[in-house]
Structures are given as structure tokens and as C-alpha cells.
N, C-alpha and C positions, 0 to 999 in steps of 0.2 A: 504494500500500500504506500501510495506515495504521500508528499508532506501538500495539508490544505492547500491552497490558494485562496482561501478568502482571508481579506485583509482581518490581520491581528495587531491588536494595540501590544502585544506583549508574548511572552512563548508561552509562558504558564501562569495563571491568575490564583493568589494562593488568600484564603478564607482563614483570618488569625494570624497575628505578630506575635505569638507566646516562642516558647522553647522549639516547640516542631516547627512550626512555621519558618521560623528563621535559620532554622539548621538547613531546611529543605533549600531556602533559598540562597544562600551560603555555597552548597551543594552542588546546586545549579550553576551559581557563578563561577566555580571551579571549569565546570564544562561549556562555557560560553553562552550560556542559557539565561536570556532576560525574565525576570520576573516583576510583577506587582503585586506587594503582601499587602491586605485590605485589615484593617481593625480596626473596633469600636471605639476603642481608649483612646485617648489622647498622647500626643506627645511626650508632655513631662510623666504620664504615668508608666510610660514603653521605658522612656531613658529611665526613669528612677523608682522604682517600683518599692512599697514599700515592704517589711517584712511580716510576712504569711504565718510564720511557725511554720510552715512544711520545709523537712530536711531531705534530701534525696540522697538515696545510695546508688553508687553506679558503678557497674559491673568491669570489668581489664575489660572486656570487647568493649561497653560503653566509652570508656577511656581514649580507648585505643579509633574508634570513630571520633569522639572530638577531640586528637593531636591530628586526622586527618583532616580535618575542617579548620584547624590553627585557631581553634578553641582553647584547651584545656593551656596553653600556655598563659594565657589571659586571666586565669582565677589566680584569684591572689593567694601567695601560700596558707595564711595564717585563715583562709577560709576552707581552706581542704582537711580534714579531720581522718585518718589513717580508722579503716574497718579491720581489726587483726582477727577479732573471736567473734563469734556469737552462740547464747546462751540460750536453751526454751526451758521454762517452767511450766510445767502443772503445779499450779496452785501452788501450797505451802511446801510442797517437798522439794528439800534441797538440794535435790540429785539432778541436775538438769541433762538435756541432750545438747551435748555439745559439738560443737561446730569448727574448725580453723583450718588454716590453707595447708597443709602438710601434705605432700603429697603429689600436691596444685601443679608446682614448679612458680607458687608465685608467694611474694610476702603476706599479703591480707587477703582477705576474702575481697576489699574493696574499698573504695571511700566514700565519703559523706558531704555535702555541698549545699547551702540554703538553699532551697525554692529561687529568691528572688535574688540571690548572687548569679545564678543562673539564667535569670532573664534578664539582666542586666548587661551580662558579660553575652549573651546574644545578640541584644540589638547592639551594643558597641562595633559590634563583630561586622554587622552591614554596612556601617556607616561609608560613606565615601565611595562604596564600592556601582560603579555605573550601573553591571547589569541588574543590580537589586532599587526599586523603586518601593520605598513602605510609605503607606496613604494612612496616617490613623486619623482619628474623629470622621470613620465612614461607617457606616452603617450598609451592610448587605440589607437590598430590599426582596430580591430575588432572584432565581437562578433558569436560566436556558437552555435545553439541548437543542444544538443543531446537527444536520449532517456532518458539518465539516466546522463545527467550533463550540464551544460553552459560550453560554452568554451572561455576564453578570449584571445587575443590576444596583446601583445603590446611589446613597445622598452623602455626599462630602462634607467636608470641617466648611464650605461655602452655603449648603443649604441645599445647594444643586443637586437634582438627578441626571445621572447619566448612566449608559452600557457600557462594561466592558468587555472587549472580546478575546479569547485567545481557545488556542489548540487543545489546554487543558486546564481544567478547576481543580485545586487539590484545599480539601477541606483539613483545616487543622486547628479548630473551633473549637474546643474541649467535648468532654466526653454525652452532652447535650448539646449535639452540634443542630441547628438551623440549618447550615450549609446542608448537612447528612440526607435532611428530610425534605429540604425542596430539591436534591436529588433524586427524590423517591427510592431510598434508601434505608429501610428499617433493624433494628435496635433490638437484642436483646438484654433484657435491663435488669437487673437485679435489686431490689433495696432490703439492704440489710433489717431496715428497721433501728439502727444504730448509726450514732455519728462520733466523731473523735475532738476530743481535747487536747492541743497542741501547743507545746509552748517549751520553752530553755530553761532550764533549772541551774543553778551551781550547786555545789556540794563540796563536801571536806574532804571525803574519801575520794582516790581517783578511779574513773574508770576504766584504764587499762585498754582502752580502745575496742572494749568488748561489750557488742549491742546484747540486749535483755529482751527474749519476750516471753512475758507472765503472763497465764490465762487463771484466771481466779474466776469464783461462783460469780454469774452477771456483769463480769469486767473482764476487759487485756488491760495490762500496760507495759508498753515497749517501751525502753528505754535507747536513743540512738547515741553514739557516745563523739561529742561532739569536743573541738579544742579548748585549754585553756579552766581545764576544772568544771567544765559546765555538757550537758544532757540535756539532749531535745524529750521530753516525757509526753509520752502518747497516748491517752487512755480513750479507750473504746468500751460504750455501753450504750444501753438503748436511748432512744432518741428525747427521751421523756425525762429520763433522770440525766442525759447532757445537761439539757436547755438548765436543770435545776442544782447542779456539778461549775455550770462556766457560773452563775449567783454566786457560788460561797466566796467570801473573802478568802482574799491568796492565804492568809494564816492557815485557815482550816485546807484549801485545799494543798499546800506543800504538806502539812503535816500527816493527811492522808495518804501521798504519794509516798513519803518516808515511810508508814509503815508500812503497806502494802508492798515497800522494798523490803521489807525486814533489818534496816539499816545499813547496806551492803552500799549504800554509797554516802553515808555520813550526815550530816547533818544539814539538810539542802533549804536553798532559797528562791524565789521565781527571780528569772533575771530578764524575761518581757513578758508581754499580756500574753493573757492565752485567749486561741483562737480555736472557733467552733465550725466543722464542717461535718456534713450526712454523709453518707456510706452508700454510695450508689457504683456497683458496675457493672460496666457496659460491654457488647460484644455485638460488631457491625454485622448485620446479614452477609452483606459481600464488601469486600475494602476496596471494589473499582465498579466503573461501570461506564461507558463509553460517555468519554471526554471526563470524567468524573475519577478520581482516586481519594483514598480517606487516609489519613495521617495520625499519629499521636492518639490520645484518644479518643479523638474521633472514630479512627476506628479500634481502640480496647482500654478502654478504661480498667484499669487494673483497682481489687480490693489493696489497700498500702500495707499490707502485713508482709508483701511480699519486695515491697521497695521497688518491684520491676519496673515499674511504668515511665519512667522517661527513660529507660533502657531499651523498651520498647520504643520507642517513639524513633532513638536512634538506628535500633535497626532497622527499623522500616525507612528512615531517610536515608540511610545507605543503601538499602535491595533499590530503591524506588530510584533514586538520585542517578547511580548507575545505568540500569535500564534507561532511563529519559538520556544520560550524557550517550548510551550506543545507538539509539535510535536516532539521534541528534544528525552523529558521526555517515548511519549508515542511509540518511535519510527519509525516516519514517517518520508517518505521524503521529505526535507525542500522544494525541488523543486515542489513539485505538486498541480495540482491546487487544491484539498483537503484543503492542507494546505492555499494558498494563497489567495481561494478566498473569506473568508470571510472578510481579509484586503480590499477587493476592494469594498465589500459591506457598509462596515461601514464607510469606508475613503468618500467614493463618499455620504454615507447619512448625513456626516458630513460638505461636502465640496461644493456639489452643489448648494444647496439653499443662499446660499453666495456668491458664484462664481459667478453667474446669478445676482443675486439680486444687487448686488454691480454694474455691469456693466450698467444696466438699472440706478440704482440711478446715477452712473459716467455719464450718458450719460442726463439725465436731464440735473444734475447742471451742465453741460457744454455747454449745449448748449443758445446759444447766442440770440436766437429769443424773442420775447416780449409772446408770448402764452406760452413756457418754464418758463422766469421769472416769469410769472403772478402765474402758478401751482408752481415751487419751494416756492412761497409765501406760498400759500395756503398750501403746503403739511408743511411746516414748523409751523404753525399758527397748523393746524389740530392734527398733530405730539405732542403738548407742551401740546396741552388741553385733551389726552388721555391717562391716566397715565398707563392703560394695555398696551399700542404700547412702549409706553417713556422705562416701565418695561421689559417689551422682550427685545429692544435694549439694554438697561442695562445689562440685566443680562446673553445676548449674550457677553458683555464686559467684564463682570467679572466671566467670570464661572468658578466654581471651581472644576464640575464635569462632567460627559461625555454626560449627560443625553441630548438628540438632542432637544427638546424645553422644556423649563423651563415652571411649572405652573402659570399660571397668574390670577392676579383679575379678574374675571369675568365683562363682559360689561354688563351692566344694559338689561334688555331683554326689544325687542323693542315694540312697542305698538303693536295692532289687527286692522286689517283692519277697523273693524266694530268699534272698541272707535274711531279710529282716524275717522269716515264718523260719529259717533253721536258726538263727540267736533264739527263738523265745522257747522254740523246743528246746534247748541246751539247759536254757534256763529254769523249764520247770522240772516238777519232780518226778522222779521214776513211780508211774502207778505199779502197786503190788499185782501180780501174776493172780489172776483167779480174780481179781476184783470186779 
């Protein structure tokens, strides 16, 4: 298929100047590829964003994509926080399922980076650069398919309506994308029923660079272990006793949080407000669809127990970034599903079994009953004494490459019908003759 001929204002019109957005278009510009990012915000709120309480963890492959974007040189050191351990609790017992790189071939499991150091040091990232044009104070009013273009539609920081056109729309909106649904593109949605409490703590004791997560009766609280004596603390409960959680004065609530640690990290203080958000995720029907592609979580909003989600986001701007810079090359058109759907193949063989899996694991440790308790026990216990399970998780944590399941030690091969029926004859007693 060859490339449109109808006139484009731009190669790809991208829906969102958050983290994906501007990775994608970053991306692009690498391969000679004009873009226009559309967003609602303003200016001063793209350049200086304030802070969120959300901490991200990001995986060597996440890494390892933004040194290729000449990203990750840009964060400042003393905002990068070294990931070495992580720790899970059930509840009160002290034995946890532990976690670290051994093995790896790498030092940590990963590091840790504000929410809004990261959109900060994104849009710095386009500034000046020609083929990236970002329009914020726009509002999308609506979106187009044509045979041979997207069509967008919106009202400017002027007040003006106008279209704009191009080869391809990539939606990168958040995980309640607009873009998504005037593509006619549907959602599966999940709501916990629960939202989280976020916010930096310090404390006396250090934390040795090793994140916490407690699941206790009607609550988690993860601990992310951030620089400088201080912890991002994350508490997840239902949505009801949040709204009635973010109320209490910081007194009561540090002092809750300490003991809930059982004082494993000293005598702590809030060191900024905490901030309140709901538990929703999301999972795109299809991440393309002709002149259409979904990005970030737009297309997978991740539950955050698992820190993936702007890990995700990065790999799909790399599958995606690629494809668009060889179609570029070989002359195809960026809008077609040719082109787009081998992103939806790889993004989805990357994204499902986690997506899924996560939810079912969220849905154990939260739930409340004593037959749940009793198996989070067990699966915890079972999980620590099989270093091939311990090693997959691991090396799902630190992956430094694209490879969809990593190699692992082989589980010892299990016995034969027929040894295990002559062991138990051995073992039982000689019946008496005549009996």
C-alpha cells in the first residue's frame, strides 16, 4: 500500500502531552516523522507540573528505552531512588516472600522516579525540536475516519475551531480516553471498588532501598523506598473509608501507617499532602484500528500494585515508534493496518498475561475471607521455596530485554506413576500369610 496523497497538516496527530505522548513523539522525531501533540492543559501546567504522590518504578528494559530517547540522562540524580529488594507481607507475619536481583545479571530489581519528574523531564525533552509541534489549551472536539486520513477536530488556546489532518491519530489520553471512544473503540474496565492514598513519608529507620507490600484485613500498604530517608506510602482500601482515611489529621494518619509497619521503618512523618485516587483498570478491545492506534493507557491501564504501567507505555512507544520509523523508510502508509497491526500483536503478547494475572493476584490478597487468607498463606510459603516461580517474577522485574518469558531453571522432573506405587509398597507393612 502506498503513502496517502491527501494533503496532511502533519505525519501523525497525537491525542495527550502526558509521559506516552511525548515519548511517542520524541520517537518519531528520531525517524524524521512530524508530529502535532494536542492537550487540554495549559502550558505552565505541561512545563511544571505539580507533584501527584505517584512514584513510578521502571523496569532495565524501561530504562534502557528512555537512554534510547536521551531521556533518562535528563532526570536528575538525586530524583532517581535505586529499587535493590522487594518484600510481600501477609498480614502480620513476619516471614515475607522475598524478592532481589540475584541471578538477574543486574544490581536492583529497578528504580523509582516521581510521577511529575517524569512529565517534566518529557516535555523539556521536545522543546526546540522542529519535527514535534505541542498545541496545549486544545481541546479535542472530535475525531474522523477517512479512507486515506484521521480527521481531528478541536478549539485552540484562540477559541477557534479547526481540523486537523494526518495519516495517523494515536490516542494517548489516559486510561478514560475520549480519543478511544470517538474511535469506536471499546474498554474493558474494571473498578476495584477501592482507591489509594499516596503520599512521602520520612522516617528514622532506613529503608535499605527495599519496597514493602502488606496486604492486611480491608487494606494494602506499599511502601516504595524513595531517596534521602523518606517513602512514598500507598495505602489501598475501599473507596468509602478512603474519602474518610484522606479526613484524619496527618497525626492520626502517620501514626496509623507506623503501626501497620510494625515499626520497621522508625518513627515517621508526612513530608507532602496526600493525594487521593480510585482504582480503575482498563484493557483496550483492540490497541489499532485503521488510521487509529492506542498508546499508554489508553490502551492498558494497569492496577499500580504492579508499578508496570508507564513500563508499558514505553514499550509500546518503542514496538509502535519502530514500525511507523520502517514504514516511513519503506514507504507505506503510517495509517494502515499493515502497518499497525503488528503493534497490537506484540503490545497485547506483552500486556495480557499481566493485565489478567495481576487482577486475579489483586483480587486474592484483597479479599477479606479466612479460605483467601488461609491460600495467600500458602501461595506465599509455596512462592519463596521455588526459586524457578521466585526467578520468573524476578526477572519479569528487571528485564532488560523484550524477550516475552525469560529462561528459567528447570523444575526437577517429577517422579513415575509406577516409582511412586513401588516406594509406598516398600513402605508399608508385610500382611501376615493367611490373613
Amino acid at each position: 500500500m502506498t503513502s496517502s496523497t491527501a494533503p496532511h497538516d502533519t505525519d501523525v496527530l497525537i491525542i495527550g502531552a502526558g509521559p506516552s505522548g511525548l515519548a511517542l513523539a520524541g520517537a518519531l522525531a528520531d525517524a524524521n516523522l512530524r508530529s502535532i501533540v494536542l492537550d487540554a492543559n495549559s502550558a505552565q501546567t505541561l512545563a511544571d507540573p505539580a507533584p501527584d504522590g505517584r512514584d513510578i518504578a521502571l523496569t532495565h528494559r524501561g530504562i534502557a528505552i528512555l537512554r534510547r530517547l536521551r531521556l533518562w540522562e535528563r532526570f536528575p540524580a538525586e530524583e532517581v531512588a535505586p529499587l535493590r529488594e522487594a518484600a510481600v507481607y501477609n498480614g502480620r507475619d513476619p516471614r515475607p516472600l522475598h524478592f532481589d536481583p540475584k541471578g538477574s545479571g543486574e544490581d536492583e530489581l529497578g528504580h523509582l522516579v516521581a510521577n511529575h519528574v517524569i512529565r517534566r523531564v518529557s516535555w523539556e525533552a521536545v522543546q526546540g525540536r522542529p519535527e514535534i509541534e505541542v498545541r496545549p489549551a486544545t481541546l479535542v472536539l472530535g475525531l474522523r475516519i477517512e479512507p486515506e486520513q484521521a480527521v481531528v477536530r478541536c478549539r485552540g488556546a484562540d477559541g477557534e475551531e479547526h481540523e486537523l489532518r494526518a495519516p495517523l491519530v494515536v490516542a494517548a489520553d489516559s486510561r478514560f480516553s475520549e480519543a478511544r471512544r470517538q474511535a469506536g473503540i471499546g474498554a474493558q474496565m474494571r473498578d476495584f471498588g477501592r482507591s489509594v492514598i499516596v503520599g512521602r513519608m520520612a522516617h528514622t529507620l532506613p529503608n535499605h532501598a527495599v519496597a514493602q507490600e502488606c496486604f492486611h484485613v480491608g487494606h494494602t500498604l506499599a511502601v516504595l523506598p524513595m531517596n534521602g530517608g523518606v517513602s512514598s506510602i500507598v495505602v489501598t482500601v475501599s473507596s468509602d473509608r478512603a474519602l474518610a482515611m484522606k479526613q484524619w489529621p496527618d497525626a492520626q494518619y502517620v501514626a496509623w501507617a507506623q503501626e501497620q509497619l510494625g515499626g520497621r521503618l522508625g518513627t515517621m512523618t508526612l513530608a507532602e499532602p496526600r493525594h487521593l485516587y480510585p482504582l480503575v483498570a482498563v484493557y483496550a478491545h483492540r490497541f489499532v484500528a485503521p488510521r487509529v492506534a492506542l498508546i499508554g493507557d489508553a490502551a492498558v491501564g494497569m492496577h499500580p500494585v504492579t508499578a508496570h504501567g508507564y513500563n508499558f507505555c514505553l514499550y509500546g512507544v518503542d514496538v509502535l515508534g519502530s514500525l511507523l520509523a520502517a514504514a516511513r523508510r519503506d514507504g507505506r502508509d503510517l495509517g494502515s493496518l499493515e502497518v499497525l497491526q503488528p503493534y497490537e500483536t506484540e503490545h497485547r503478547r506483552e500486556t495480557f498475561p499481566i493485565y489478567h494475572g495481576t487482577n486475579a493476584v489483586v483480587g486474592l490478597f484483597t479479599d477479606d475471607g479466612e479460605a483467601a487468607r488461609l491460600l495467600r498463606q500458602a501461595v506465599i510459603r509455596v512462592a519463596d521455596r521455588l526459586p524457578p516461580l521466585k526467578s520468573l517474577i524476578t526477572q519479569r522485574l528487571t528485564r532488560s530485554s523484550p524477550t516475552p518469558w525469560p529462561k528459567l531453571p528447570p523444575l526437577p522432573t517429577p517422579p513415575s506413576l509406577s516409582s511412586l506405587t513401588a516406594f509406598w509398597r516398600s513402605r508399608s507393612p508385610t500382611r501376615a500369610r493367611g490373613a
